[in-house]
C-alpha positions in Angstrom: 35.2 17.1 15.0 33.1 19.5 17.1 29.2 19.7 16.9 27.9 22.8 15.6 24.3 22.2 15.2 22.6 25.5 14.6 20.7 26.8 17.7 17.2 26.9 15.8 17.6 23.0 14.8 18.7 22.4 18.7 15.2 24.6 19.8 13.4 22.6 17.8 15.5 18.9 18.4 14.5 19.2 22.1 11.0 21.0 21.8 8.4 19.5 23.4 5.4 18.1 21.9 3.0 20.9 20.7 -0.2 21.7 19.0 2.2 22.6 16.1 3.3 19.1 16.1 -0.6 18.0 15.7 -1.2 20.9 13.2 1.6 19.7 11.0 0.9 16.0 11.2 -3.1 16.4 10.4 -2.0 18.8 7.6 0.9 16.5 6.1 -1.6 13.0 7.3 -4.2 14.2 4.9 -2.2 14.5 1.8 -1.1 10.6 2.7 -5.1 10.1 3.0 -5.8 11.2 0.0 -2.8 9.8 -2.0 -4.0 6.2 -0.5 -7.8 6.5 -1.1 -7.0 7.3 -4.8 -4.3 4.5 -5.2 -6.9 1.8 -3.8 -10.4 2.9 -4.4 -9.9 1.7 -8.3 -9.3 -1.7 -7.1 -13.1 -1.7 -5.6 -14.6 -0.5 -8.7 -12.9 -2.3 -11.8 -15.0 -5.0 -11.7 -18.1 -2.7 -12.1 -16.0 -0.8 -14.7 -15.7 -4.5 -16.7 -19.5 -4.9 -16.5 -20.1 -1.7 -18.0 -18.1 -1.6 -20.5 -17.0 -4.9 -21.5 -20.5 -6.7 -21.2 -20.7 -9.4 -23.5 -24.6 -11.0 -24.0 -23.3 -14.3 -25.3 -21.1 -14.6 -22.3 -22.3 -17.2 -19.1 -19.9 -15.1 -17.6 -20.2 -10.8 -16.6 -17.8 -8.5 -19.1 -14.6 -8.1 -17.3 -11.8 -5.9 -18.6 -9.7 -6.9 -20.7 -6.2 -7.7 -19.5 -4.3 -4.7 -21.2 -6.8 -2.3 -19.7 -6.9 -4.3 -16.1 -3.0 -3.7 -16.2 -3.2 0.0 -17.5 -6.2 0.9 -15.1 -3.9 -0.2 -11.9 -0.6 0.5 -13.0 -0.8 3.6 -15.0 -1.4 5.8 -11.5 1.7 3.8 -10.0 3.8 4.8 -12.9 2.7 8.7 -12.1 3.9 8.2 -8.8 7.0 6.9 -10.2 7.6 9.7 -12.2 6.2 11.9 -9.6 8.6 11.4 -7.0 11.6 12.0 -8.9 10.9 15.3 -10.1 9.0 16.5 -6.6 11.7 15.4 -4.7 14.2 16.8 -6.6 12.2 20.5 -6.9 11.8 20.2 -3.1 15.3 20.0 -2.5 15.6 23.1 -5.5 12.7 25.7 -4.4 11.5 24.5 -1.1 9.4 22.4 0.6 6.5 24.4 1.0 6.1 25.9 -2.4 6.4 22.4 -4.3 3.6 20.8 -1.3 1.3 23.6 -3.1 1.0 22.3 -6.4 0.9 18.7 -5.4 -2.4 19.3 -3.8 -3.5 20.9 -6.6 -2.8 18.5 -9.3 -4.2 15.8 -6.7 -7.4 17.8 -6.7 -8.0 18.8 -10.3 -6.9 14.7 -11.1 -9.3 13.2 -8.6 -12.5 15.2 -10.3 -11.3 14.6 -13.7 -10.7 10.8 -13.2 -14.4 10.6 -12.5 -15.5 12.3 -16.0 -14.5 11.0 -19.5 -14.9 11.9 -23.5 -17.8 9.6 -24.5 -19.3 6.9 -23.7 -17.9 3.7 -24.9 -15.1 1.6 -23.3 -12.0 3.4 -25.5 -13.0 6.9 -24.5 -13.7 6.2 -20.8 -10.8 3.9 -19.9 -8.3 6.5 -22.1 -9.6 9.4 -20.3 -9.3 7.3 -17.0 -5.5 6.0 -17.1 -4.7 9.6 -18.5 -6.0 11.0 -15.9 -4.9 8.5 -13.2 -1.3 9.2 -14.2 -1.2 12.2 -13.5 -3.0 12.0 -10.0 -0.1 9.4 -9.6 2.0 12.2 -10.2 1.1 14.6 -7.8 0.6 11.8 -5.4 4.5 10.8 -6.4 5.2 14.2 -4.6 3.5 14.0 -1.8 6.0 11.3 -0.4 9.0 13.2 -0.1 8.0 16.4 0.9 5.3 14.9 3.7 8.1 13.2 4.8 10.8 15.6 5.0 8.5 18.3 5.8 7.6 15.9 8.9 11.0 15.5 9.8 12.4 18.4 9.6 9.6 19.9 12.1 9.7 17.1 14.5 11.8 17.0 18.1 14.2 14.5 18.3 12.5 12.2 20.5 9.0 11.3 19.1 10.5 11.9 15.6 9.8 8.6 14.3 6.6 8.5 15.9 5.7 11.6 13.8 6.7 10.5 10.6 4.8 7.1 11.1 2.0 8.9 12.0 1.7 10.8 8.6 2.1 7.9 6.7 -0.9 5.9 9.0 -2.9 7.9 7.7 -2.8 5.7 4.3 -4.4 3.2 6.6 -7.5 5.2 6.9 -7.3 6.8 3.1 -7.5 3.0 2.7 -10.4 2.7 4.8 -12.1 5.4 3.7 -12.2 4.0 0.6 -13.8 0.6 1.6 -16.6 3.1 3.5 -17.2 5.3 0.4 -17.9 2.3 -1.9 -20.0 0.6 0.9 -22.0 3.8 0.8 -22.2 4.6 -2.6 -23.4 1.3 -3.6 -25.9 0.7 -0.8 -27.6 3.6 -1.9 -27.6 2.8 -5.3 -28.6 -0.8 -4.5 -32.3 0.6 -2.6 -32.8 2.9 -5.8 -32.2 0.5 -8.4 -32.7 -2.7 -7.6 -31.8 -5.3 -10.3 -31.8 -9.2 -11.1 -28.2 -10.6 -11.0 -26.3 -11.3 -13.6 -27.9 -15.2 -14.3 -31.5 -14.3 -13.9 -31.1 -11.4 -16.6 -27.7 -10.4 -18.3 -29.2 -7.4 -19.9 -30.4 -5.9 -16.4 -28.0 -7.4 -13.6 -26.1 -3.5 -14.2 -28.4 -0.8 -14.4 -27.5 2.0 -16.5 -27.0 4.6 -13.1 -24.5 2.0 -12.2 -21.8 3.7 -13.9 -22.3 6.7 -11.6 -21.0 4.9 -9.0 -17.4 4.3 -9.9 -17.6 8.3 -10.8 -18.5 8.9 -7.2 -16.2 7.1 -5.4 -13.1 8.3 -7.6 -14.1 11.5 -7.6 -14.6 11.5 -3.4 -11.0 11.5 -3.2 -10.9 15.3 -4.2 -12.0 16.5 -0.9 -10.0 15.9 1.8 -6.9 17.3 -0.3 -9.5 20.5 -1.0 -9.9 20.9 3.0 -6.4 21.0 3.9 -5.2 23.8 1.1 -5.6 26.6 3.0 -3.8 24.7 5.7 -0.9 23.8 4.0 -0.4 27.3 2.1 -0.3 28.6 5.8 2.7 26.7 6.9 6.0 27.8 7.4 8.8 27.0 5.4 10.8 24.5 7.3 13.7 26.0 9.5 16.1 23.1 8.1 15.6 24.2 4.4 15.8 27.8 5.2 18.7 27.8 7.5 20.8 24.9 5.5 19.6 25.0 2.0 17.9 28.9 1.6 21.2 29.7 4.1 18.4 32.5 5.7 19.4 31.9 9.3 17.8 34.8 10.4 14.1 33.8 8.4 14.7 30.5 9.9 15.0 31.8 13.5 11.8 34.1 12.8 9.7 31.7 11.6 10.4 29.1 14.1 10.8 32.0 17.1 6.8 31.9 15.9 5.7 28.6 15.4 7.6 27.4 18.9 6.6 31.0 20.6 9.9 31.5 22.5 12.2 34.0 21.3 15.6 32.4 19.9 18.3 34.2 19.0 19.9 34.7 15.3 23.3 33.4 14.8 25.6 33.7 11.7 27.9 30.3 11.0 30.5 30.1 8.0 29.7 27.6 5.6 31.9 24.3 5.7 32.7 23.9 1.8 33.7 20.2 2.3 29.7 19.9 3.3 28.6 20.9 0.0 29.0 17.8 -2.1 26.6 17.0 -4.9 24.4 13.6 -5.4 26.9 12.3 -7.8 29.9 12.7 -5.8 32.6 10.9 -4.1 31.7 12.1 -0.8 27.9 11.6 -1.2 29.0 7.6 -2.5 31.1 7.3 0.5 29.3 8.5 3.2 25.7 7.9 2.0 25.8 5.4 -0.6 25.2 1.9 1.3 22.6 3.3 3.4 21.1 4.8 -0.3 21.2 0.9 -1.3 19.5 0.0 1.6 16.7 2.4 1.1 16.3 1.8 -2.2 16.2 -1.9 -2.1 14.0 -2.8 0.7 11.1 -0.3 -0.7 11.7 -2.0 -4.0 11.5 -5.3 -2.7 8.3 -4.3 0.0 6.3 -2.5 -2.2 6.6 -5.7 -4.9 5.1 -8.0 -2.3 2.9 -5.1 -0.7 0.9 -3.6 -3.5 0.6 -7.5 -5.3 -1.1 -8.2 -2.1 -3.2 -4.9 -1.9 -4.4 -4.8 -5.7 -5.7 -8.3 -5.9 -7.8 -8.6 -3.0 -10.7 -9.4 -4.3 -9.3 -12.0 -6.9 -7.7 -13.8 -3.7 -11.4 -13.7 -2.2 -13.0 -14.5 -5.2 -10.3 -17.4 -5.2 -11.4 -19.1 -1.4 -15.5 -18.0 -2.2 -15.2 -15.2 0.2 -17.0 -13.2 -2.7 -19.7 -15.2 -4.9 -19.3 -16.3 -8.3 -20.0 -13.0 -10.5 -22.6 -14.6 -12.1 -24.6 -14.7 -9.0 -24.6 -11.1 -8.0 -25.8 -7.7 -9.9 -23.1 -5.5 -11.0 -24.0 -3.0 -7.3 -23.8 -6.3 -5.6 -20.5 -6.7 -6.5 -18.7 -3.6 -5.4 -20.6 -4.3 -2.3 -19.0 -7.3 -1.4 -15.7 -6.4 -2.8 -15.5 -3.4 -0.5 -16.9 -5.3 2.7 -14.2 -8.1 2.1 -11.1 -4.8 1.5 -12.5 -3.0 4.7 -13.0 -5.7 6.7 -9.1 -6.5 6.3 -8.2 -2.8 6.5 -10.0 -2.7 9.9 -8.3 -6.1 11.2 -4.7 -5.6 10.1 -3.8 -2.8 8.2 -4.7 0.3 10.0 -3.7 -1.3 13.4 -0.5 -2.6 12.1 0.5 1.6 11.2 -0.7 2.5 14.8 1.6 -0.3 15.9 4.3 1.5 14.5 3.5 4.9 15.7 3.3 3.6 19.3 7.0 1.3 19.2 9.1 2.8 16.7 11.0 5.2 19.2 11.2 2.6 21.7 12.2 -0.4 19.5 13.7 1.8 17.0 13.8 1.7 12.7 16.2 -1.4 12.5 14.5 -3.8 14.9 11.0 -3.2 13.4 11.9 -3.6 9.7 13.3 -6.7 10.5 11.1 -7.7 12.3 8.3 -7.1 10.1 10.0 -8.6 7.2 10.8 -12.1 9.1 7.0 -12.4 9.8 6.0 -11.6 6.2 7.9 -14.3 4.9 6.9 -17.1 7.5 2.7 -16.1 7.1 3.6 -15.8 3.5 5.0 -19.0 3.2 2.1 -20.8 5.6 0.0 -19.6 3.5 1.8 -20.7 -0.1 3.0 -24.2 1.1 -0.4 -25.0 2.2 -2.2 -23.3 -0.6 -5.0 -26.5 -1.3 -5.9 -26.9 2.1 -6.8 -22.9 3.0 -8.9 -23.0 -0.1 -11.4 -25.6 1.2 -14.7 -24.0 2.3 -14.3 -25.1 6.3 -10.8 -23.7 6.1 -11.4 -20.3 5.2 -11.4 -18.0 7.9 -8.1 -19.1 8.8 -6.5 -18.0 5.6 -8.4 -14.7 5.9 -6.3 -14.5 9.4 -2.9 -15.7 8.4 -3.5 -13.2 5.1 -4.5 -10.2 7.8 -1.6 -10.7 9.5 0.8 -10.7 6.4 -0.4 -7.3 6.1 -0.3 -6.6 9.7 3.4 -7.1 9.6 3.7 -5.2 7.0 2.7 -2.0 8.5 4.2 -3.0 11.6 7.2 -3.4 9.7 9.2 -1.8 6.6 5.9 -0.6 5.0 6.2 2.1 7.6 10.3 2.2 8.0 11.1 2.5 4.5 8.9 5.4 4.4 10.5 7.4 7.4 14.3 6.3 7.6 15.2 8.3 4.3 13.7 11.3 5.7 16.5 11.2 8.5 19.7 10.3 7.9 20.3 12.6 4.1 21.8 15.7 4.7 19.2 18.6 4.1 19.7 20.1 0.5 19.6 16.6 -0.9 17.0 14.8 1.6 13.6 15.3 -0.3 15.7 14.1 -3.6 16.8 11.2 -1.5 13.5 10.1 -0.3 12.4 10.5 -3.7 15.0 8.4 -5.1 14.1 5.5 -2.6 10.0 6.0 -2.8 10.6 6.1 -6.6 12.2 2.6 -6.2 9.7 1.4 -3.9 7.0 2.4 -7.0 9.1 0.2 -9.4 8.5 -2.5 -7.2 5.1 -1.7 -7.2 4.9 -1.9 -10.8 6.5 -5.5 -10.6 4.4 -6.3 -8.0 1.2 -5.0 -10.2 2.1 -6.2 -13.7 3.8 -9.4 -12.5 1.2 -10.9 -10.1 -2.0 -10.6 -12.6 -0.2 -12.7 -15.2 1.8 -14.9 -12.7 -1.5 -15.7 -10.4 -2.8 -17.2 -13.7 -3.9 -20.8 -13.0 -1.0 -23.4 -15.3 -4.0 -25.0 -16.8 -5.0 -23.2 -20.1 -8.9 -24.1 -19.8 -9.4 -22.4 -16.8 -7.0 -19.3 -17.4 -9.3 -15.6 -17.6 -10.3 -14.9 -20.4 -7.3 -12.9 -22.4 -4.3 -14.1 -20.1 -1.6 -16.9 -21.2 -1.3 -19.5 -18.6 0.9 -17.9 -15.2 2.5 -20.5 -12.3 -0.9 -20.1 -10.5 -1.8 -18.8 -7.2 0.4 -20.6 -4.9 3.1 -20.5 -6.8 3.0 -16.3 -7.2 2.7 -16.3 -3.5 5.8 -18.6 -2.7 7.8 -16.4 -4.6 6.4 -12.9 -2.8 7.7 -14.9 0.4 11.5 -15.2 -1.2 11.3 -11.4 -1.7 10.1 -10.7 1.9 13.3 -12.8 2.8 15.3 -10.9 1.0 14.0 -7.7 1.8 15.3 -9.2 5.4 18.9 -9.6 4.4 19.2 -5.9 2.6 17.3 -4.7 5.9 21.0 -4.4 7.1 22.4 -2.3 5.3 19.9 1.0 6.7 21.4 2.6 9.6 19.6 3.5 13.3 18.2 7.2 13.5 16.7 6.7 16.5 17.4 9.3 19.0 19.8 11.3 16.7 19.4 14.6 15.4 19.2 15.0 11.9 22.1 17.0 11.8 23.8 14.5 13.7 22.5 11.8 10.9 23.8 13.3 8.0 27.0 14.9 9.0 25.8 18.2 9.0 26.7 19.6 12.6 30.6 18.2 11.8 33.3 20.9 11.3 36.8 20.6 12.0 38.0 22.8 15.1 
């Protein structure tokens, strides 16, 4: 077999790092910023959404939503996604990258507004108009994964590609942050406005009507950094890999990146190689892709079960040590307060640093070595802090959960929360890697759906009389959190089945450059 890598892909394989590179990055960073502000921010404000809506006078203790609505509220935007993913990745792969990244950022826009406004005023009107609302946001944001990902790939030199890649998808780290900052704000504000009694001294008063602006606010926020970066995005080229493999435009291709690169390159013309042109659901795609599809696939599945478990019940695990007071003693503003200190706090200590972790080391320790890595150190923190359980929950003892649960999550962004994310956008061949990444991102959601469901009725404490009100009786806390640290273990043992892109081309990856001589 000879290489015959295209000399546009070589130009841009061995460019060196450019503004274009930044440009691309910023523009591709702030789709992931978005897509993880408006994942997370409704975790900071369903408590407030419970007092509102759900207040009950009789009740000693604050209206919290019911569990149906709990579940719908935080898994209907993953199950967007879901659905989201599939059909962006695949209309990537169909019309392009650029044209589909258009009306993902649109649909994330319109979404993010609408989220924050509903048809009436009492609890079925608002929490329908919510979770329809939040789906689709989910599904925009489901496209946003693929394309930010190949898009990023395909533009990237071969040297600092993974850096690139990780560096998109850090910026879920700060969406996340930004987040915990918006609610701080918000609610501060609203705090020195309207100050109220909490929720013991007078039920009727702990959450003052202009409360429910607040959760408006902060969902709503999310619409403006995908506004900003329209313009940007509409701006960009077409990637020279689509045009030059899928489009088969070699000349456009050359053009556009003779432009973006500013050196002149020169057109060639190649024959297509027919044996290269195999379909998803072939023989060829099953024997040359198929374990590393598996691999994919099942790590993100068995990640994102653990990962967004962890990320969507914050605050019930630091309502569960008395990191955050007993509802009762706080007004309804009080509450997302605290709840957003305790998320940002965490996202300041672990999980933004974790991504920049990976940015720095993933094209010096490579993919392979990090994912496993990351995964081994999930399960052992995960399991010191499950085996253990009733002695972190004792008052003197809890800062040193807090640490061993910020590193969990450090590992995980040092780790496969970041790999899984950019090895399927380098080792499928072109016309079927944004379907690809779908594929395994789309699994990765599934897991998140387990992960969401599975851990608000299994973190259920055994005993019935102190179960929430609405939920049967789960394995409790320590239990749901010995079995996240199986998964990470397994997530270990599938981690073997993804193959090293480091330092390859992406032609080179997916077989692409081969032709016979």
């Amino acid at each position: 077999m000879a290489d015959q890598q295209l000399g546009v892909l070589k130009a841009l394989d061995v460019a060196k790092t450019q503004l274009y590179h930044f440009t691309a990055i910023v523009i591709a960073g702030m789709g992931f910023f978005t897509d993880a502000y408006d994942l997370f921010c409704v975790s900071l404000v369903t408590k407030l959404l419970g007092r509102l809506y759900y207040f009950n006078p009789e009740s000693a203790k604050p209206g919290s939503l019911p569990p149906h609505v709990a579940a719908a509220v935080n898994g209907v935007a993953l199950c967007g996604t879901l659905a989201g993913q599939l059909f962006f990745g695949w209309l990537g792969d169909k019309l392009g990258r650029k044209k589909v990244y258009g009306i993902t950022l649109i649909m994330m826009i319109v979404c993010s507004v609408a989220s924050g406004l509903s048809f009436g005023s009492h609890a079925k009107g608002v929490m329908t108009t919510l979770c329809f609302f939040r789906f689709w946001l989910g599904f925009g944001i489901g496209g946003d994964y693929p394309l930010s990902a190949t898009i990023m790939s395909e533009y990237a030199n071969k040297k600092t590609r993974g850096a690139f890649i990780a560096a998109v998808f850090a910026m879920q780290g700060i969406g996340i942050l930004a987040g915990g900052f918006v609610a701080l704000a918000v609610s501060s504000i609203f705090d020195k406005k309207f100050p109220s009694p909490t929720y013991e001294q007078d039920r009727f008063l702990s959450t003052p009507p202009q409360a429910d602006y607040i959760w408006r606010i902060i969902v709503m926020f999310g619409a403006l950094p995908a506004a900003l970066t329209y313009y940007w995005r509409m701006k960009m080229p077409e990637t020279a890999r689509y045009t030059a493999l899928v489009a088969k435009n070699i000349k456009q291709a050359t053009q556009d990146m003779s432009k973006v690169l500013q050196v002149e390159l020169e057109v060639e013309e190649r024959d297509d190689d027919p044996k290269l042109n195999y379909g998803l659901f072939s023989k060829e795609f099953l024997k040359r892709h198929g374990l590393p599809l598996l691999g994919c696939t099942s790590t993100w599945f068995l990640l994102d079960i653990a990962f967004y478990s962890q990320n969507l019940f914050q605050k019930d695990i630091f309502s569960a040590i008395g990191w955050i007071p007993k509802a009762a003693t706080m007004n309804g503003i009080h509450e997302v307060f605290k709840i957003a200190r305790a998320q940002t706090l965490i996202a300041l200590c672990s999980t933004v640093p974790g991504y920049w972790f990976t940015v720095a080391f993933i094209d010096i320790m490579g993919r392979f070595a990090i994912q496993l890595m990351g995964f081994f150190f999930m399960t052992v923190f995960m399991f010191a802090i499950a085996f253990p359980y009733n002695h972190w929950i004792k008052p003197d003892n809890r800062i040193g959960f807090v640490v061993m649960y910020s590193l969990t999550f450090f590992f995980a962004n040092f780790g496969p929360n970041a790999t899984t994310f950019i090895v399927p956008a380098e080792i499928f061949p072109a016309r079927l890697r944004s379907t690809c990444h779908g594929i395994s991102a789309a699994t990765g959601k599934a897991g998140a759906i387990v992960g969401a469901f599975g851990f608000l009725y299994a973190a259920q404490p055994q005993d019935k009389s102190k179960v929430d009100a609405g939920y049967p009786p789960g394995i409790g806390v320590k239990n749901s959190l010995i079995m996240l640290g199986v998964i990470n273990f397994i997530g270990m043992l599938f981690t073997f089945l993804v193959p090293e892109p480091k330092g390859k081309s992406l032609e080179e990856l997916s077989g692409e450059a081969e032709v016979d001589k």
